[in-house]
C-alpha positions as semicolon CSV with decimal commas, in nm:
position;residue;x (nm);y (nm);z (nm)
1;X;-20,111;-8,914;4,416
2;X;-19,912;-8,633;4,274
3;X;-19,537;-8,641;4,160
4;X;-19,262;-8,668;4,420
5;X;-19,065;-8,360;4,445
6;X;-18,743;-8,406;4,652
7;X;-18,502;-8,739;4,624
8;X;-18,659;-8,722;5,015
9;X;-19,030;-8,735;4,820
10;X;-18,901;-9,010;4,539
11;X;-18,774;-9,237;4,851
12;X;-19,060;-9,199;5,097
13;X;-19,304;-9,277;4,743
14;X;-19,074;-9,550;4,678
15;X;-19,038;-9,738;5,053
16;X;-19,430;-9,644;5,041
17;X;-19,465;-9,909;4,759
18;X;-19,208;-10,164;4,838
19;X;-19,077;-10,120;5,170
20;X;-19,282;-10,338;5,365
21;X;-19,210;-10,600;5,078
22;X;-18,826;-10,539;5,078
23;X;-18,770;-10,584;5,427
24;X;-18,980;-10,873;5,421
25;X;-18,805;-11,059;5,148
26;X;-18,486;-10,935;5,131
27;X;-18,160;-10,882;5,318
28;X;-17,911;-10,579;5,300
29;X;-17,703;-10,821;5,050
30;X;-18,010;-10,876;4,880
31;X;-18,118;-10,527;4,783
32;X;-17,786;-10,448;4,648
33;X;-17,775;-10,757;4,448
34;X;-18,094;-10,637;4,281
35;X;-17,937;-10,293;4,249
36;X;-17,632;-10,466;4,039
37;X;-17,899;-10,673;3,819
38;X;-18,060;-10,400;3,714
39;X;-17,770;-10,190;3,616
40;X;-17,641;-10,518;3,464
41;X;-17,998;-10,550;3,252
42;X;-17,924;-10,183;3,151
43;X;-17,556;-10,269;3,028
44;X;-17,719;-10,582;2,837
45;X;-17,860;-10,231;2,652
46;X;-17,582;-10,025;2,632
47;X;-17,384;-10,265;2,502
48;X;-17,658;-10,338;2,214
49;X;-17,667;-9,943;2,184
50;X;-18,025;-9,930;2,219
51;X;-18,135;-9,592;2,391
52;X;-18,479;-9,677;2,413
53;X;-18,369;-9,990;2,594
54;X;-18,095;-9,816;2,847
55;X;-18,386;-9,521;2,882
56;X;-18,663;-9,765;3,013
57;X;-18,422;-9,931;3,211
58;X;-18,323;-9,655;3,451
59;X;-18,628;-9,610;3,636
60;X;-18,568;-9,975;3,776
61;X;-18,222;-9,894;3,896
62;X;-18,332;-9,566;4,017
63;X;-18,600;-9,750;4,254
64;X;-18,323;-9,988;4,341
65;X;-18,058;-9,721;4,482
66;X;-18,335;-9,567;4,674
67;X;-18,456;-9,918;4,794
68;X;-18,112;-9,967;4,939
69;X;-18,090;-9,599;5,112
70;X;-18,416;-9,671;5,280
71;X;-18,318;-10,036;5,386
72;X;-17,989;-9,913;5,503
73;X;-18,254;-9,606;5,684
74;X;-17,997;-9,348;5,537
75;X;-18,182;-8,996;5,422
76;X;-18,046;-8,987;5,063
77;X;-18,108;-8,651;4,992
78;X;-17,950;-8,557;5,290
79;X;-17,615;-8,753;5,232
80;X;-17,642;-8,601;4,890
81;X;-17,616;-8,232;4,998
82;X;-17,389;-8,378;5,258
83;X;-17,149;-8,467;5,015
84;X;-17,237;-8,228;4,704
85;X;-17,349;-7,858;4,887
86;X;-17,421;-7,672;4,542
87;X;-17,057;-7,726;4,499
88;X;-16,768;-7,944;4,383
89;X;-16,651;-8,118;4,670
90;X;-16,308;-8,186;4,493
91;X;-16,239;-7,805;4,389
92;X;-16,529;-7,631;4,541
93;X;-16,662;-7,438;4,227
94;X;-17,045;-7,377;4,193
95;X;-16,992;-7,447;3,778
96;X;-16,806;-7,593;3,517
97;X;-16,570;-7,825;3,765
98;X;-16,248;-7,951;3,563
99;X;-16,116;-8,151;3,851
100;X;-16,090;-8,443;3,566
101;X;-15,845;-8,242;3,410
102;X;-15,640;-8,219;3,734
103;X;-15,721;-8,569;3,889
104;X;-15,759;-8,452;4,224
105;X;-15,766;-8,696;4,500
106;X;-16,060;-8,622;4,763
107;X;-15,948;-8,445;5,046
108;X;-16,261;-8,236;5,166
109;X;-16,177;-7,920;5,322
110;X;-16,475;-7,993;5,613
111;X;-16,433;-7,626;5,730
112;X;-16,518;-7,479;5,373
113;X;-16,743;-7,726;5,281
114;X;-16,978;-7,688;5,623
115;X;-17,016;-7,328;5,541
116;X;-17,212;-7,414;5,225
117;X;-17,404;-7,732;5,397
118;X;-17,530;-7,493;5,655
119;X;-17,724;-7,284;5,329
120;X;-17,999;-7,479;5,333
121;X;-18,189;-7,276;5,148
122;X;-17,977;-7,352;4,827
123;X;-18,123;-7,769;4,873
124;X;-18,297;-7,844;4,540
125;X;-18,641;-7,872;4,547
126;X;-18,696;-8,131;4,297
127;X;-18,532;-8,412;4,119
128;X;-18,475;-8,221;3,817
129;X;-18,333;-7,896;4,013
130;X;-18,058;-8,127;4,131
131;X;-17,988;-8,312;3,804
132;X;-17,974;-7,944;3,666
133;X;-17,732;-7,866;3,981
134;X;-17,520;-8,157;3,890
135;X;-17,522;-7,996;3,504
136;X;-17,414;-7,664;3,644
137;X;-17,132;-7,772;3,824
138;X;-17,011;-8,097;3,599
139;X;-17,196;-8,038;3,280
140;X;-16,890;-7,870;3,076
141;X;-16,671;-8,165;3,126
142;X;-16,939;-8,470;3,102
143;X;-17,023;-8,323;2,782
144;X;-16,723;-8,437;2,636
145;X;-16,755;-8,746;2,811
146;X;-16,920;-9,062;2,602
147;X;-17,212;-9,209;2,763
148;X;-17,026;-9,514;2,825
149;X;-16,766;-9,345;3,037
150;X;-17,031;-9,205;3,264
151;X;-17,170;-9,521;3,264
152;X;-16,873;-9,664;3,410
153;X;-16,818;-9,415;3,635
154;X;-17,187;-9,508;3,790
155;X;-17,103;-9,855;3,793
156;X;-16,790;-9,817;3,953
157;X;-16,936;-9,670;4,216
158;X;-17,185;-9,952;4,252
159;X;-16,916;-10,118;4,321
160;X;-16,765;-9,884;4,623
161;X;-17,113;-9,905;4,776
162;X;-17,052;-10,284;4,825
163;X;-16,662;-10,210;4,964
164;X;-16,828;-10,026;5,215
165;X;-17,052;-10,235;5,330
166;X;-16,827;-10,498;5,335
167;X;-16,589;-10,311;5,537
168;X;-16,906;-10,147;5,743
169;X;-16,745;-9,844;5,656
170;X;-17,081;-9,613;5,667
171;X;-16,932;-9,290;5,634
172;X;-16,811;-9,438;5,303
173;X;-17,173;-9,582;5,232
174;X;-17,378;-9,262;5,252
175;X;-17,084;-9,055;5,020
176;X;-17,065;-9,371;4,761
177;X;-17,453;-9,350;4,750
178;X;-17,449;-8,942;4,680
179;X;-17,173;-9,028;4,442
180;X;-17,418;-9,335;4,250
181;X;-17,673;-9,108;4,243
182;X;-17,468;-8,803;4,116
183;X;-17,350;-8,986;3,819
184;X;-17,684;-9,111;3,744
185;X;-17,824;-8,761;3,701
186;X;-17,534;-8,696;3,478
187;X;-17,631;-8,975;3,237
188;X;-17,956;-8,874;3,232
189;X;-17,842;-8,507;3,103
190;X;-17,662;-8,705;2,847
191;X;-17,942;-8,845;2,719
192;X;-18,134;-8,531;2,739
193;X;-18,410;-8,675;2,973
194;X;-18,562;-8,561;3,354
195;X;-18,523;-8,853;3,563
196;X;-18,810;-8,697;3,727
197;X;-19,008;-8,723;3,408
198;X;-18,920;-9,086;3,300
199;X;-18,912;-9,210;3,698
200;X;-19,268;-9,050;3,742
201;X;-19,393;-9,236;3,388
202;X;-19,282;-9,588;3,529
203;X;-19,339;-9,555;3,885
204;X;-19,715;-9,299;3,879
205;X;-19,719;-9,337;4,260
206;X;-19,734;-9,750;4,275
207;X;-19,608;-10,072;4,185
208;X;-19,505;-10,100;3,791
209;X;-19,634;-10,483;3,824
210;X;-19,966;-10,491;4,049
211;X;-20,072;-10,125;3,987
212;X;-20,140;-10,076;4,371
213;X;-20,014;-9,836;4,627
214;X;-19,858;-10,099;4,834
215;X;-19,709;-10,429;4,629
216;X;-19,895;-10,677;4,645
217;X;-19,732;-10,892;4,398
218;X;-19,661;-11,250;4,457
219;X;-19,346;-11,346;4,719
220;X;-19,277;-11,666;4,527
């Protein structure tokens, strides 16, 4: 099997190995709770400052998040773009955002922001041509960001992704997903690694536990 290229390609490889097996064994409620123990076994890391630790740890987490967008059948890549067109949604600048700076509450302009959704042809074609999208635009300012504040920023919005589904808000769901997986990019680029790299050394097209194409690890 060759390397996913697209988050749509890393989520159709991932619900390829597990998705049988997650809907299966696990509820909506479920998945997430999974999603929160593996960012919790990567804090257990962080807070140890071990980088190999928090590096082998993301892979899991990154399976997780796309477990839940496939269980909740939303097209991640789409509610990416949906949210983050090549732009800042915030200020709509193509590079070196400073909305920090300015603490700008979200109010999407939906006019201005649809012209740039409808340039399709700007999508990223790979993992690591959006994590280097999400450099271009937020790179300046997460660089003088500490890993541990973009760390908190990721788990924060962990934590919007359950408000929404609490409140069924779905709207919410898909941007609070874009938004996880934005922020996981950027820590990546903090740590000077490809997702797509590291993802593709844990996950080679099946399960890190059974080896096969399918799970086919125990349901006990």
């Amino acid at each position: 099997m060759r390397r996913p290229k697209s988050i749509r390609d890393w989520q159709a490889m991932f619900f390829a190995i597990y998705g049988e097996r997650n809907r299966e064994l696990y509820s909506v409620p479920e998945i997430l709770n999974h999603v929160f123990e593996a960012m919790a076994e990567l804090v257990e890391e962080l807070r140890k400052e071990n980088r190999d630790g928090i590096i082998a740890k993301i892979p899991d987490l990154f399976a997780w998040i796309l477990g839940l967008g496939s269980i909740l059948e939303i097209d991640l890549e789409e509610a990416v773009w949906h949210k983050y067109p090549n732009i800042c949604p915030y200020c709509l600048q193509k590079k070196n955002c400073i909305c920090i700076s300015r603490q700008l509450k979200y109010r999407p302009n939906i006019k201005k922001l649809e012209t740039y959704r409808i340039r399709v042809n700007n999508i990223p074609s790979t993992l690591y041509g959006w994590q280097k999208m999400f450099d271009r635009i937020y790179g300046g300012v997460n660089t003088i960001k500490s890993q541990l504040q973009l760390w908190l920023h990721l788990f924060e919005e962990l934590g919007e992704i359950s408000k929404a589904l609490h409140q069924r808000k779905g709207g919410n769901l898909e941007a609070e997903l874009a938004d996880t997986l934005a922020w996981l990019f950027a820590v990546c680029t903090k740590l000077r690694i490809s997702l797509s790299e590291l993802a593709w050394e844990i996950y080679p097209g099946k399960c890190r536990v059974c080896l096969q194409g399918q799970c086919q690890c125990p349901k006990d």
